[in-house]
matplotlib code that plots the C-alpha trace (Angstrom):
import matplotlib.pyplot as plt

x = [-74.0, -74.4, -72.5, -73.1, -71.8, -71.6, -73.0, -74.7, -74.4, -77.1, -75.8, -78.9, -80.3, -77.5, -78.8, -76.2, -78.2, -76.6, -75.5, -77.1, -76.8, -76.8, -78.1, -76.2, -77.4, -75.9, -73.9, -76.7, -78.1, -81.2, -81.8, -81.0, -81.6, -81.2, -80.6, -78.8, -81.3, -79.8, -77.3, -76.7, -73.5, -72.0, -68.9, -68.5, -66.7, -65.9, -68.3, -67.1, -69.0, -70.2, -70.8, -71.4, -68.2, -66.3, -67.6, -64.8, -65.4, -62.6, -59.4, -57.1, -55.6, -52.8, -51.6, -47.3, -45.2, -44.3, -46.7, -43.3, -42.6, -45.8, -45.5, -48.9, -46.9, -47.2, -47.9, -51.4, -50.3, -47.7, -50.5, -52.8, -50.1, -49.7, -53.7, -54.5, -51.9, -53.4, -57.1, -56.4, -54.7, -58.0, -59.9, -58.3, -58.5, -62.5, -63.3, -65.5, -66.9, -64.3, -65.2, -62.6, -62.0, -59.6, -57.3, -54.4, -55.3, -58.9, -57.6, -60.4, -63.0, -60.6, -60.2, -64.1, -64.5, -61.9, -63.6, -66.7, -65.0, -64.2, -60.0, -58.6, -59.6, -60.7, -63.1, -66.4, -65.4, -67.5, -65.5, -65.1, -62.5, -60.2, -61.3, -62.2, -59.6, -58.3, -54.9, -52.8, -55.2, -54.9, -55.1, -52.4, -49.6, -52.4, -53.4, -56.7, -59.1, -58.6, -60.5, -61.1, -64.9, -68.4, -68.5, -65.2, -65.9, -69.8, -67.7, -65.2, -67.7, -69.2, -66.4, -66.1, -69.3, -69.1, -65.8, -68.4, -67.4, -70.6, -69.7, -67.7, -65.4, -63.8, -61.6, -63.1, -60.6, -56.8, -55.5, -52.2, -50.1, -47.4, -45.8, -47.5, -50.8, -53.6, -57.2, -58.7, -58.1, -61.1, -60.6, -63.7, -66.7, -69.9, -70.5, -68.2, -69.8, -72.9, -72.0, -70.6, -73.8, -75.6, -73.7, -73.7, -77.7, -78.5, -77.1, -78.6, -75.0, -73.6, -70.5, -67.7, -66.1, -62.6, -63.2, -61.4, -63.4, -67.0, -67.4, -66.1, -68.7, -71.6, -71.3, -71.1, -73.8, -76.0, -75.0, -76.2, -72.9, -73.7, -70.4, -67.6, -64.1, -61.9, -63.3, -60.8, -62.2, -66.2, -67.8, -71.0, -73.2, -72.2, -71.8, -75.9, -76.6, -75.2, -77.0, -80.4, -79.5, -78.7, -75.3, -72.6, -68.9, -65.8, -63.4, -60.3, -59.0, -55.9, -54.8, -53.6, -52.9, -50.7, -47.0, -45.4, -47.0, -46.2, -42.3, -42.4, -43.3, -40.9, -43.1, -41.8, -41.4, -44.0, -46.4, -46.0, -45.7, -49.1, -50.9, -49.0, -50.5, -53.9, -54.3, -56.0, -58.7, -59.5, -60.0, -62.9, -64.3, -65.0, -66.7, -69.0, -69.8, -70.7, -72.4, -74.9, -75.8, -74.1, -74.0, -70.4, -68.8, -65.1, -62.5, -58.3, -57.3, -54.8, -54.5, -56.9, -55.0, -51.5, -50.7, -50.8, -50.0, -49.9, -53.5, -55.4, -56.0, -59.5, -59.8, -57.5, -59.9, -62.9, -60.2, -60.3, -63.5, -64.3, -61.5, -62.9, -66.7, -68.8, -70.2, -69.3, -72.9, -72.4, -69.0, -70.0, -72.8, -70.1, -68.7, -72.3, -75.4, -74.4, -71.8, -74.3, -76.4, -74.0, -73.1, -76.8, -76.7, -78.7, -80.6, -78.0, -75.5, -74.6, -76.4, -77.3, -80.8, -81.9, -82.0, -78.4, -75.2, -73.1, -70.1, -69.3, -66.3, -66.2, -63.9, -63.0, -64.7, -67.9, -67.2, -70.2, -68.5, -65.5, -64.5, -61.3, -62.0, -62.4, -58.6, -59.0, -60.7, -60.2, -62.8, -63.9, -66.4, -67.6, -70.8, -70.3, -67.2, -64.8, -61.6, -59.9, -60.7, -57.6, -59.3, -60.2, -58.0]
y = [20.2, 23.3, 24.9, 28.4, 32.2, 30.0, 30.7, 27.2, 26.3, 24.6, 22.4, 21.2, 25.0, 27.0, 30.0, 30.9, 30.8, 33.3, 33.7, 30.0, 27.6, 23.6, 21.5, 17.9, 14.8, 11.3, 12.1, 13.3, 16.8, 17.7, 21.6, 24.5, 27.5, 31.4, 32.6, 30.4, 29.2, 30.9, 28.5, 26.4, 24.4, 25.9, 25.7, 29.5, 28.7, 32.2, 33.3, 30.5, 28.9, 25.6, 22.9, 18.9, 17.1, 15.8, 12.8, 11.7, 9.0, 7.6, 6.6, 3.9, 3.9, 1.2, 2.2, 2.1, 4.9, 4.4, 1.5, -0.3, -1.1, -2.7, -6.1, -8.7, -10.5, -8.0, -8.4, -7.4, -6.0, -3.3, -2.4, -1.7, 0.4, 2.6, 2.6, 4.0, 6.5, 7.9, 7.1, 9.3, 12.2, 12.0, 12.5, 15.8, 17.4, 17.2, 14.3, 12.4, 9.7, 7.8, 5.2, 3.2, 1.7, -1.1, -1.9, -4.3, -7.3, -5.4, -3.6, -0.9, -3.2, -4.3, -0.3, 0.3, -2.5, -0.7, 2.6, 1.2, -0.5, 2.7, 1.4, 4.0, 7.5, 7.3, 8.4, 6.2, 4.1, 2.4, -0.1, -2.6, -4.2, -5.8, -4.8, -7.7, -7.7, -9.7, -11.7, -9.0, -5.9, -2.8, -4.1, -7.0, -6.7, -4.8, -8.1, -7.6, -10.5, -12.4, -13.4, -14.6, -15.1, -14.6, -17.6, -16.1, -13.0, -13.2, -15.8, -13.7, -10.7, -13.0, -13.5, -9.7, -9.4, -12.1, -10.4, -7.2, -5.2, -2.2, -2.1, -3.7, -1.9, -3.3, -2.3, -1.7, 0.0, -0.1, 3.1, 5.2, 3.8, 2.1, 2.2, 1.1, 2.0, 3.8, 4.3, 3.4, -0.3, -2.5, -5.2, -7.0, -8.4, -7.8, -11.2, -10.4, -7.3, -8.5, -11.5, -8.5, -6.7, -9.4, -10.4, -6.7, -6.6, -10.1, -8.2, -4.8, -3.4, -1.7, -1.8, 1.1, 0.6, 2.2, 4.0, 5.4, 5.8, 5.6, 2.8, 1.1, 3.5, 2.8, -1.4, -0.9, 1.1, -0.9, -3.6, -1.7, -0.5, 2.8, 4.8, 5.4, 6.2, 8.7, 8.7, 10.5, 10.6, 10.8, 12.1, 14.5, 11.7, 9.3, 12.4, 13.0, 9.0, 9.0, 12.1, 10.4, 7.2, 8.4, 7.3, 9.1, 9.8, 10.7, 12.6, 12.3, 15.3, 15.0, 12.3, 14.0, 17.7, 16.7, 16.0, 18.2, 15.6, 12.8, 13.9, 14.2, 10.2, 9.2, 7.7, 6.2, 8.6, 7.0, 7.4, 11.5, 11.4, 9.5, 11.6, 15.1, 13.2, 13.1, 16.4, 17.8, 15.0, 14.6, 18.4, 18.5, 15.0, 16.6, 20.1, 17.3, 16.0, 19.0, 20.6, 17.2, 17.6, 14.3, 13.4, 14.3, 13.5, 14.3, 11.6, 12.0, 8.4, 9.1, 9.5, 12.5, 14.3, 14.5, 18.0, 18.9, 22.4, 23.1, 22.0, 18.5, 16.3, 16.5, 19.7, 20.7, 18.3, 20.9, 23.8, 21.5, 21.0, 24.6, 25.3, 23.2, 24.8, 23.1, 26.0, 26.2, 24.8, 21.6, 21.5, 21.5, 18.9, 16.7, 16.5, 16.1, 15.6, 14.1, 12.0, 10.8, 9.1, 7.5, 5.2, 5.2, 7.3, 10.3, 9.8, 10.8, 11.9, 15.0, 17.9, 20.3, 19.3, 17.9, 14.1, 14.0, 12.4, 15.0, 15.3, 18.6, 21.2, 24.7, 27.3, 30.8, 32.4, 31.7, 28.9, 29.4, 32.7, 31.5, 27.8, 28.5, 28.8, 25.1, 25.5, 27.3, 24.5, 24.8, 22.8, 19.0, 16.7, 13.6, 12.1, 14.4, 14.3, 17.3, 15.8, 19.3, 23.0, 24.9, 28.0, 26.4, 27.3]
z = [30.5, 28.6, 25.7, 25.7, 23.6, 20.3, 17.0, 15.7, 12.1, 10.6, 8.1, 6.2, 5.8, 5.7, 8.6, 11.0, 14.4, 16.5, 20.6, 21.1, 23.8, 23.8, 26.6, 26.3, 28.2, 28.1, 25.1, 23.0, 22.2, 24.5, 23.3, 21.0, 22.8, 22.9, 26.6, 29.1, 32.1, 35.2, 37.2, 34.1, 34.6, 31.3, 29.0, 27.5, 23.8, 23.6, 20.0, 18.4, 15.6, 16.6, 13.7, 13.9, 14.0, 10.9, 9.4, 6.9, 4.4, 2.7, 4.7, 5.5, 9.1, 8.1, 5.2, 4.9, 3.0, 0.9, -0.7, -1.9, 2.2, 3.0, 4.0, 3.8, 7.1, 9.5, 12.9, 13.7, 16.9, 15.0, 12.1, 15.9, 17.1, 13.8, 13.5, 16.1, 16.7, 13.6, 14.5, 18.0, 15.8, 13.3, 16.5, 18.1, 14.3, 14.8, 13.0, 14.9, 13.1, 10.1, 7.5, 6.8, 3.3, 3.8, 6.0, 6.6, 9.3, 9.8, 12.2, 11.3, 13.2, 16.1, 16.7, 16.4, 19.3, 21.5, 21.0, 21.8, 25.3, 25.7, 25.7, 22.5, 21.8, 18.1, 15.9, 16.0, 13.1, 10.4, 8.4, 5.7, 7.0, 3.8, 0.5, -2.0, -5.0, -7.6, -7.2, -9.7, -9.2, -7.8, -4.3, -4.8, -2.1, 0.8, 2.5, 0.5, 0.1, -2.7, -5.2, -8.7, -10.2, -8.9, -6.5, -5.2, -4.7, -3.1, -0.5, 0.1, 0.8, 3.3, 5.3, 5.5, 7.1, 9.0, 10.8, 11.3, 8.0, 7.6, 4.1, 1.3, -0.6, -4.2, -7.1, -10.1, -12.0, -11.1, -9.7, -9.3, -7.0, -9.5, -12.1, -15.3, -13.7, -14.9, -13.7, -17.3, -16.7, -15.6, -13.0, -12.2, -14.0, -14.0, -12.5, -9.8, -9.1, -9.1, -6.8, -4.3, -4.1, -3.7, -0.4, 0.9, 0.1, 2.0, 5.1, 4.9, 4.0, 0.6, -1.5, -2.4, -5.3, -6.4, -9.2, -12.2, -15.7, -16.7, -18.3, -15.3, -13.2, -15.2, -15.2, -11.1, -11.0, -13.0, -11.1, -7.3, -6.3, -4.1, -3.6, -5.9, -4.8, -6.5, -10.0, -11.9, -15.2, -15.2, -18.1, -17.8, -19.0, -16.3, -13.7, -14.2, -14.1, -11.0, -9.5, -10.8, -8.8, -5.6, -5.7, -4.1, -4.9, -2.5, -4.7, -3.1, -4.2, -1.9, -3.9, -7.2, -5.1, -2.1, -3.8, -1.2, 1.3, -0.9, -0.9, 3.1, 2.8, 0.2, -2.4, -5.2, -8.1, -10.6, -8.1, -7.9, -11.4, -11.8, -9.4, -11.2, -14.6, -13.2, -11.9, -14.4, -15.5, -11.8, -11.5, -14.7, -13.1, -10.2, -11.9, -13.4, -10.5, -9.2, -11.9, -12.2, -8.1, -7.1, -3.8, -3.0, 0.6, 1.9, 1.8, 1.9, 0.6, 3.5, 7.3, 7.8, 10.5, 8.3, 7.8, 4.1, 3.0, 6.9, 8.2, 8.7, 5.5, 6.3, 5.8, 3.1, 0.7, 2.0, 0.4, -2.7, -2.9, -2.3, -5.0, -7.4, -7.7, -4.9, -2.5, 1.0, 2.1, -0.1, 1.5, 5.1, 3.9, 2.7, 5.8, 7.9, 6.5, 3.0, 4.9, 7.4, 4.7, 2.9, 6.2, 6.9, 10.1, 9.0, 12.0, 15.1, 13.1, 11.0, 12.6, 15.7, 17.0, 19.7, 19.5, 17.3, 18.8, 20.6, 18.5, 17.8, 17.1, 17.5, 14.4, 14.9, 11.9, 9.7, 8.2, 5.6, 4.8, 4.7, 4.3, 5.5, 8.9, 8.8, 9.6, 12.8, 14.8, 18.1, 20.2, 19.6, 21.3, 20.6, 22.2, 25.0, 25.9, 25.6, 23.3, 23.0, 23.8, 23.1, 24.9, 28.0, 31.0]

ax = plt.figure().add_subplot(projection="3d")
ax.plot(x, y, z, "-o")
ax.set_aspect("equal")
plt.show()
């Protein structure tokens, strides 16, 4: 199968490859090319700009709205249900691969074994299945994993694995979500952390932390912690440490910019007013994190196909992020190639060349130009397989 009359961005050097053609065989990219062969059985995507398809790192498929309804006894079946009604929805709005970052019953890895049957439409999914949290922290009430002390926590982390988690995710600050809560207060030791990353070392995996200060930041990165969630308030100091370890950071932008969403889902007051409050800390966090180089990679902190400020999630944290000083190359990477390294798939993942999965979407307009086009998806494929063409007769 060909795709043909596209323009192919090349995410890792920027250059726009005009009028191209891609040759797709068994879900995988076989050819970048100029001129169609004559007879080619072809798809014509009408000039649009082709890019790899969305790789979006931080959401939670399960989650209830408003937090205060979210009950630790639900039925597996009904957190299925709601997961992957949204996990289908996160698929048609281009985003192709999703790591998940919690969620309730693990239904993250029950979801990434139907996708692989081939049963749901979905994203490919890479998940941690529950986070690891103290009793009272910031995950108390989310059918987390529970845990108190080092022993606790490296078993706990075990059992994660064990159910097929790719990564471990933790709390090492509290957050927003209620009332009384800021993102200043620590929530795990450095034993604890330790213990974590020693569990997610022994099997080849890595640990995300929720993130909110940088103290908090620093102890988890000395301790081998690898991606930070949110960080609201990172100073310069601790922006450039992380740069010079590699580490990446998901800045959730949507989380402090998205009231008018948050109102649609009736959340509690004190949480809009502890996002409104933190608007403006999370907004020079993230300059830092630009201005240092760190590794920064898209993440909503909620369903990434909800419409906020009329288009996907997904994409209105790549207006954000735009918004907020990082250029629209580093945005596009953030969503591809800086993505694709973070869940350790750099090698089929994240780009147009020949070898690379087959998960692709097409955007009226130059997206490198003009990051807003990102809004005017249109086309979506994923290892393949045509999802959506809204052009196609």
């Amino acid at each position: 199968m060909w795709l043909t009359n596209c323009h192919v961005v090349d995410v890792l050097s920027g250059e726009l490859l005009r009028d191209r053609s891609v040759r797709i065989e068994g879900g995988t990219i076989a050819e970048v090319r100029g001129a169609l062969p004559p007879g080619a059985d072809a798809r014509d995507l009408g000039g649009r700009h082709l890019l790899p398809g969305i790789i979006s790192c931080h959401s939670h498929l399960s989650v209830v709205f408003p937090f205060s309804e979210t009950s630790e006894d639900e039925s597996p079946a009904l957190t299925a249900f709601r997961a992957a009604q949204r996990a289908g929805d996160a698929l048609r709005a281009g985003i192709t691969t999703l790591r998940c970052v919690h969620e309730q019953n693990q239904i993250d890895l029950v979801l990434r074994d139907a996708h692989r049957r081939g049963w749901i439409d979905a994203p490919r999914i890479f998940g941690a299945g529950r986070a690891l949290s103290t009793p009272q922290g910031h995950g108390a009430g989310a059918d987390c994993s529970y845990a108190s002390g080092p022993d606790a926590f490296y078993r706990a982390a075990l059992g994660e694995l064990a159910a097929g988690a790719d990564h471990l995710k933790i709390f090492i600050n509290s957050g927003l979500a209620r009332e009384g809560e800021d993102f200043e207060h620590a929530e795990m030791t450095p034993e604890e952390i330790a213990a974590t990353v020693k569990a997610a070392h022994e099997h080849d995996s890595y640990v995300v932390a929720h993130s909110g200060e940088s103290a908090a930041i620093r102890e988890a990165l000395y301790q081998g912690v690898r991606s930070f969630e949110h960080a609201y308030a990172l100073d310069a100091d601790t922006a450039r440490l992380l740069a010079e370890r590699n580490a990446f950071v998901t800045p959730t932008l949507c989380v402090t910019n998205s009231l008018s969403w948050m109102k649609e889902n009736r959340f509690d007051e004190a949480s809009m007013a502890n996002a409104q409050n933190a608007i403006e800390p999370h907004k020079a966090s993230f300059r830092r994190a630009v201005e240092a180089g760190v590794q920064l990679v898209n993440g909503t902190d909620i369903p990434p196909a909800d419409l906020v400020e009329g288009v996907p999630a997904a994409v209105y944290e790549m207006l954000l992020m735009a918004e907020g000083g990082l250029d629209n190359l580093r945005v596009l990477q953030s969503v591809s190639t800086t993505a694709a390294r973070l869940v350790q798939a750099e090698d089929r993942l994240g780009q147009i060349a020949p070898g690379f999965t087959a998960d692709l979407i097409a955007v009226d307009g130059d997206p490198l130009r003009d990051i807003s086009a990102m809004s005017r998806l249109s086309f979506v494929m994923q290892s393949g397989v045509v999802v959506r063409d809204d052009l196609a007769a």
